[in-house]
C-alpha positions, 0 to 999 in steps of 0.5 A: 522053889527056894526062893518061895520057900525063903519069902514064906520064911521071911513073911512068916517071921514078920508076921511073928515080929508084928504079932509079938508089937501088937501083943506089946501095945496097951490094949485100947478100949473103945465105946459106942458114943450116942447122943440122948436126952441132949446128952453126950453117952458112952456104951460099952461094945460089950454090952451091945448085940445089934444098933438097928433103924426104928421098927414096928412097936406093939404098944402096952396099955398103961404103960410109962411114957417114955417104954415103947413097947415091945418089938420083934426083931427076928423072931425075938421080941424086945422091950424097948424105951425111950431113953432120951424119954426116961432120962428127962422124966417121961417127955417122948423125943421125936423119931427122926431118921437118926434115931436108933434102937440099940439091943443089949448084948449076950451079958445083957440078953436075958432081959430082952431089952433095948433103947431108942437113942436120938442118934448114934454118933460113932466109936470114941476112944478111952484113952484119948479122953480124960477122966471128969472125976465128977462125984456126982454119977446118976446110978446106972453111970460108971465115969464121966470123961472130956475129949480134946475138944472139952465135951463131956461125955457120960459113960453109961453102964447098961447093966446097971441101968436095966436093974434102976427100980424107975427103969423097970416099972414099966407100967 
């Protein structure tokens, strides 16, 4: 009985110990790298609910090119565009089996919104790129970074992106 109660103490102290390490670190901050448009983009995993396969769409007539239309997931209906479509002026991209459609997140969740990319890439960190410094962003990004192996990668601000004028006329 001692002994388990000396190898609780024991685990809990180192529990302790690692809690208070991992508390020390710098937070590391990580972003959603999707390709769109020929382009290389960041999300951020805030402003993400769900990535999901291409479903049904229920076209709007005289609508953009490049908006989709609107599709129900689970019961909640969604605007969803084509992003690689609305970054290169309206030319729709081809639905592969790599395209996906990404739902903003609880920030973002009164706009009902989603985008379709080419294809989700997986999770990069922030602090092990670089900043681009470019002075030139569109307005819906918020910084441009380079990896190790010197590709650039754009990091989107969809709040800023779903409140672009061009982005919400639809129609």
């Amino acid at each position: 009985m001692a002994r388990d109660r000396n190898r609780l103490v024991s685990f809990q102290e180192a529990l302790g110990a690692r809690l208070k390490l991992a508390a020390a670190q710098p937070k590391r901050e990580s972003r959603l790298a999707v390709r769109v448009a020929d382009q290389n983009l960041l999300l951020d995993l805030g402003d993400i609910a769900e990535v999901a396969q291409i479903g049904q769409f229920t076209s709007v007539p005289f609508s953009k090119q490049w908006f989709l239309g609107i599709a129900n997931v689970r019961g909640t209906l969604y605007a969803v565009s084509d992003l690689s479509a609305w970054m290169q002026g309206g030319k729709r991209s081809a639905t592969t089996a790599a395209t996906r459609v990404v739902l903003l997140g609880q920030r973002l969740a009164r706009l009902r919104t989603a985008v379709m990319v080419d294809r989700v890439i997986g999770l990069r960190l922030l602090d092990s790129m670089k900043s681009a410094g470019d002075s030139t962003l569109a307005a819906w990004e918020r910084n441009r970074f380079i990896d190790a192996d010197g590709i650039v990668w754009r990091e989107a601000d969809l709040a800023r992106l779903v409140e672009q004028q061009d982005f919400l006329q639809v129609v």
